[in-house]
N, C-alpha and C positions, 0 to 999 in steps of 0.2 A: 526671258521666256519667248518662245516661238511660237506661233498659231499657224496651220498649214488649210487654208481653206481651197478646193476645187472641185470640180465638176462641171456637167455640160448647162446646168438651170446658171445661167450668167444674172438674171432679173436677183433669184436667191441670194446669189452668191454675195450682189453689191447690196443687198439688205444686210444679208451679215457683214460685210464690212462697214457697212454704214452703222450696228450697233456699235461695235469695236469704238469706230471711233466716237460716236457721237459718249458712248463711256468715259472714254480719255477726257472729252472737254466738259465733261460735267466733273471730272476731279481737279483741270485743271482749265478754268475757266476764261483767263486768259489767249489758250489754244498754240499755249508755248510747248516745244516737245513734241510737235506733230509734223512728220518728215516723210514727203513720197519721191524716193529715191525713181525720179522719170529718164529712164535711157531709149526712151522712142527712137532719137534721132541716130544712133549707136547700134537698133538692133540690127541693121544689113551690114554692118560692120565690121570687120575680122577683131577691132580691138573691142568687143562687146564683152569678151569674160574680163579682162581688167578693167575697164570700165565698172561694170556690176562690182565687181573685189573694193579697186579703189572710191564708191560711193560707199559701199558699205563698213568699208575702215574708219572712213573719214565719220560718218554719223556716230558710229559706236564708243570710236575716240576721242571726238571731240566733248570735253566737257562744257559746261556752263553754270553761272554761280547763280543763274537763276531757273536750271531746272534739274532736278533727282532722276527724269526717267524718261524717256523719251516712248511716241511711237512711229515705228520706222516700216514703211508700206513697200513693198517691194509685189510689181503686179506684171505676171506671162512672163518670168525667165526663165524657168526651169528646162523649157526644153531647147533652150539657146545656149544652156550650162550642163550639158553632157561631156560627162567626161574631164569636168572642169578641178581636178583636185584641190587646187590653190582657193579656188571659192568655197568648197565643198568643206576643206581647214580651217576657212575666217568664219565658217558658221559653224564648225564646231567649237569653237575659243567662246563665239559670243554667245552661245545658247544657255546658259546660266548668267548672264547680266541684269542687269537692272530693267533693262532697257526692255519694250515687248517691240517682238519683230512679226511682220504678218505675210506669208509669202500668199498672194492672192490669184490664183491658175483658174481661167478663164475659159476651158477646155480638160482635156483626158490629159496629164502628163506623161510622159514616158517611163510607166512603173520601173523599169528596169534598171535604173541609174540609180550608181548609189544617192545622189542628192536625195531622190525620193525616196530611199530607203532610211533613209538617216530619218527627213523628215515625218515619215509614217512611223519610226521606233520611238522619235523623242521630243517631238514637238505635239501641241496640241491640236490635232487633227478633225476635219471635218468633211466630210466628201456629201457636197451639196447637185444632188441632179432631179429631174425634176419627176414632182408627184405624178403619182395615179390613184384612182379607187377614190375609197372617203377620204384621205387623206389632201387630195385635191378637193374634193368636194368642199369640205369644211373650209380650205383655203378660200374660196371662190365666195360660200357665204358671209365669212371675216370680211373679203372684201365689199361686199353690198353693206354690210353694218358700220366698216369703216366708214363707210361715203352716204351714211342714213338712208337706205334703203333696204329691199328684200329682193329674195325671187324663188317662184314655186318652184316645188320638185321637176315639175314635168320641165318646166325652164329651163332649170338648172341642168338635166339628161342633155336636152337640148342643145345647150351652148357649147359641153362637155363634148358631144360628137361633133358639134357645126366647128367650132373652133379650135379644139384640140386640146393640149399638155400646156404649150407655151404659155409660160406667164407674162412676156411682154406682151403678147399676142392677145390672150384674156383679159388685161391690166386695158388695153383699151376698147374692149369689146365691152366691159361695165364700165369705163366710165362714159361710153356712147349711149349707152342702154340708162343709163343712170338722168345722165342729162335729160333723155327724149322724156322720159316717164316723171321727170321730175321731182326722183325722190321718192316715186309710190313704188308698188309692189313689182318687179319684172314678171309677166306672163311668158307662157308660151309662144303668143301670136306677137310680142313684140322680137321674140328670137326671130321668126320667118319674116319681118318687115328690114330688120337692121343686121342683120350675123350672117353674110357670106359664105358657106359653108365650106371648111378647109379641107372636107371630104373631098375637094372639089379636084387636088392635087396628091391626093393618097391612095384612098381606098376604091377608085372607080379602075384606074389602071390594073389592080391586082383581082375585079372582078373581070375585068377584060381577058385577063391571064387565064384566069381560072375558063372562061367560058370557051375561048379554043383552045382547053387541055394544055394550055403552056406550064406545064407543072415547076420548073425548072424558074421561068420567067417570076412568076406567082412569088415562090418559095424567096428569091432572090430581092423581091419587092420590100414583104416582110422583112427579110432582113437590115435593109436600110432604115426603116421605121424604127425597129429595135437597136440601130448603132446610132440613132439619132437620139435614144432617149423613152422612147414610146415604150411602157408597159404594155407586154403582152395580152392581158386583159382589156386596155383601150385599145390594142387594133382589135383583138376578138368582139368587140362590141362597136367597133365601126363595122366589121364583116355582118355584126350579125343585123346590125341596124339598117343595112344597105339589101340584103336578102331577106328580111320582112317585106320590104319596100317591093319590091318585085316577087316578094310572093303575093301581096295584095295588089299590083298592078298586074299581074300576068291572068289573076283569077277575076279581075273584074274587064279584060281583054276577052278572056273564051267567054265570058257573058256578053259581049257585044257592044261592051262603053265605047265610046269615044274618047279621045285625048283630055278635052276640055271637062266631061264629064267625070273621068278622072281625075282630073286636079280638083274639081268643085269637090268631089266625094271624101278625098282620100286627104285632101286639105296640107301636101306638102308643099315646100319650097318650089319655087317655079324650075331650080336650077336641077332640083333632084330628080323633079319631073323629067325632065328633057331628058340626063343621064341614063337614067330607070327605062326609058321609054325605050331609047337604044339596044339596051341590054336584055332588055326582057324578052327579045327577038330570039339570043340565043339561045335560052334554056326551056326545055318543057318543064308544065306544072309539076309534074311528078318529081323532077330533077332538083326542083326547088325545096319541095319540099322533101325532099332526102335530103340536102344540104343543109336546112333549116334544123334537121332534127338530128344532123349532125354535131352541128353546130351549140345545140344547145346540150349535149353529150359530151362534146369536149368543157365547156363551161364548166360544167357540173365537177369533170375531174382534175381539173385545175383546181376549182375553188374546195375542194376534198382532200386535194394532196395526195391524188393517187398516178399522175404524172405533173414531171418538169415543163411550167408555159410555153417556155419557145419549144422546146421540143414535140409539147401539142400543138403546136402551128406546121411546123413541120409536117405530122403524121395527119392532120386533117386535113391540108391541101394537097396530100402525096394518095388518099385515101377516097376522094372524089371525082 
């Protein structure tokens, strides 16, 4: 049997390998039979397809009178096996063995090679990338319960825009949050003391875009969020989280606040402060709030199914 697991969530992906195996050694307890065919030193190599062939002969061939079944882990060849027929043959011979084979791709493969074709028809397939929506959400509170802890809703929004998708990235943002609070509840005000916001590298350059008409620039932003992985609904909700922000800072400015008095009121991050402050120069209120209420127009028809997400990223930054 073959298992083909890949995608760009790399955290996911070695959780799923780590079921796999930790399976194996629970049938067979000794931890005889578990074999990761490592050609690191070999991948800048011209002999890298016979290499891969000749490991993988050798494991499937060789028997032993004290094991029935082996697991054989083979991790990131695929796209250094283009074109490789000869390899492409020794895993069709071995795909009905005893033996469970696990090809584990650590990135996007190159769908277009037969290897991957073979393996998306006939192997046991899993395309692991990473959550959005409740789907993460629920992730993120498994993790607090994992580690006996909680954290409120508002929290939880919070960490979701400050931190992002990434679950290496989140995996230590609770367990810092976890540590400080000791195990009690995570709040809001503990997000704004310890969580850096990853806004900080995203979503402020495509409001800079957007704010001198760089339509082009903007549209182009987005799209590397979305080849990174980022559901269209979390960047729509970094956007739309970051224009509330300056529309309450732009409206408590034509009333006369000051900077400080602003942060005391509006009680954000110091960091967003600063950003927000910048930006709020470029747009009038009026402007914000047509964007605001754009913005929550395209939500609605995403979340409806009455257009394609990224296509509404497109037509709302193409449309302001």
């Amino acid at each position: 049997m073959i298992y083909f697991l890949y995608g760009q969530n790399t955290y996911g992906l070695r959780q799923k390998l780590k079921e796999i195996i930790d399976e194996h050694k629970k049938i067979r307890k000794s931890g005889l039979g578990l074999r990761y065919i490592d050609l690191e030193e070999k991948r800048e190599s011209s002999s890298f397809a016979q290499a891969a062939i000749d490991a993988l002969k050798s494991e499937t061939e060789t028997m032993s009178m004290f094991e029935d079944k082996k697991l054989i882990i083979l991790r990131n060849v695929l796209n250094e096996l283009k074109g490789e027929e000869k390899f492409l043959d020794l895993v069709k011979k071995v795909k009905d063995s005893d033996d469970l084979i696990v090809f584990c791709e650590e990135s996007e493969p190159d769908q277009r090679t037969s290897l991957f074709k073979f393996l998306k028809k006939y192997a046991k397939c899993q395309q692991i990338n990473f959550l959005g929506g409740e789907r993460l959400r629920k992730w993120i509170k498994d993790e607090f319960l994992r580690l006996k802890s909680g954290i409120e809703d508002r929290a939880l929004e919070k960490l979701v825009l400050f931190a992002g998708n990434d679950p290496w990235s989140l995996e230590n943002e609770i367990q810092k949050l976890v540590n400080f609070k000791a195990g009690k509840r995570i709040e809001e005000k503990d997000i704004d003391i310890l969580v850096k916001p990853k806004i900080e590298n995203d979503i402020f350059k495509t409001i800079d875009a957007m704010a001198v008409k760089n339509k082009k620039l903007a549209i182009s932003l987005i799209h590397e969020h979305l080849q990174e992985g980022e559901s269209p609904l979390y960047i729509l909700s970094m956007i739309n989280y970051q224009f509330r922000n300056l529309l309450v800072i732009k409206d408590l400015v034509e009333k006369g606040r000051q900077y400080q008095s602003i942060a005391k009121i509006t009680k954000l991050h110091p960091f967003v402060i600063s950003k927000s402050w910048d930006q709020v120069r470029r747009f009038s209120l009026a402007e914000l709030k047509k964007i605001y209420q754009k913005i929550f127009e395209v939500d609605l028809a995403i979340k409806t199914g009455k257009i394609d997400p990224k296509t509404a990223l497109d037509l709302f930054i193409a449309e302001i």
